[in-house]
KOLMAR-759957 format. One line per 5 residues: their letters; for each residue x negated, y, z of C-alpha. Coordinates in pm, 1 decimal, padded with zeros to 6 digits, always signed. Layout:
BEGIN
a = X/Y/Z; ...
END
This chain:
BEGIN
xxxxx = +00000.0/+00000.0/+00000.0; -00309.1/+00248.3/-00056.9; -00250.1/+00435.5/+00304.5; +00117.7/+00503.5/+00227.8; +00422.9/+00460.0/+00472.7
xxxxx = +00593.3/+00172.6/+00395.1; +00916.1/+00031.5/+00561.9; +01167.8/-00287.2/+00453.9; +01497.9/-00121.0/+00301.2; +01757.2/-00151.7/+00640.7
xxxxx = +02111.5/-00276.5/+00609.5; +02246.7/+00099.6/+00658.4; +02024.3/+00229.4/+00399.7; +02171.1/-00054.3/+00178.6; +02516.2/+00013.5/+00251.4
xxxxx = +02474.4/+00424.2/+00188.1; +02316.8/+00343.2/-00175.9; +02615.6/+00098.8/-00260.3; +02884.3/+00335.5/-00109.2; +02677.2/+00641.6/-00361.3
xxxxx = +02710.7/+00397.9/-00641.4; +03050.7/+00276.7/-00588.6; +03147.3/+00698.7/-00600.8; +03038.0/+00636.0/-01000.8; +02999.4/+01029.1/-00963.9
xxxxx = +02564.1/+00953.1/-01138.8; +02328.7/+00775.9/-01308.5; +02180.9/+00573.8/-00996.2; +01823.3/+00621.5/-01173.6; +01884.6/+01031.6/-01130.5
xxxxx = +01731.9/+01020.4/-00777.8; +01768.3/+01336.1/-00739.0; +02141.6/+01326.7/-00765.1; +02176.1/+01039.9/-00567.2; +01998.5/+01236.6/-00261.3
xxxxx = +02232.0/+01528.1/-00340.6; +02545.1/+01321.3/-00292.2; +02387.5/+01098.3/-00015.9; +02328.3/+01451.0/+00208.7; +02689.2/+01556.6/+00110.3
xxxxx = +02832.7/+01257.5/+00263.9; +02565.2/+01250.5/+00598.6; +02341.2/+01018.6/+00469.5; +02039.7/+01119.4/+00575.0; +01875.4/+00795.8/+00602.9
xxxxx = +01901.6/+00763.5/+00222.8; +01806.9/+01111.6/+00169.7; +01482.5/+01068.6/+00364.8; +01405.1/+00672.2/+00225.8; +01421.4/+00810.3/-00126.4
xxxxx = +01146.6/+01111.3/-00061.5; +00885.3/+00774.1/-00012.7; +01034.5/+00479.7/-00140.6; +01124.3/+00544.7/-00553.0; +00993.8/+00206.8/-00618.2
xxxxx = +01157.7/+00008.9/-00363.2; +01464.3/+00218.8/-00451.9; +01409.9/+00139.6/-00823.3; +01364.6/-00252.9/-00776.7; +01678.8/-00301.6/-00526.7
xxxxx = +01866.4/-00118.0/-00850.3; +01768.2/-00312.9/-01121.5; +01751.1/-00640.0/-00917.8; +01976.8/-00578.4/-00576.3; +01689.6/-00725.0/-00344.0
x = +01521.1/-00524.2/-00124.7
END
């Protein structure tokens, strides 16, 4: 991990990405909008896992494991 903060994806931080995705309001590769809509609805656990876990983020997208 080169140094960098690492941390396994929780069950809360699952459940906040599926309840974003199941809003169908983006693109769940637009992180950006995904932490805008996360912090709307007091997700803040999302909002902060996305600013240092893209890839983790990415792979539990295109293959739902974390």
């Amino acid at each position: 991990m080169s140094g960098r903060w690492w941390t396994k994806m929780d069950e809360k931080v699952k459940e906040q990405i599926l309840a974003i995705r199941d809003t169908g309001l983006t693109n769940m590769f637009d992180v950006t909008a995904v932490q805008r809509l996360a912090y709307e609805r007091d997700f803040y656990e999302l909002v902060l896992y996305l600013e240092d876990h893209r890839s983790e983020y990415a792979k539990f997208i295109l293959t739902g494991e974390a």
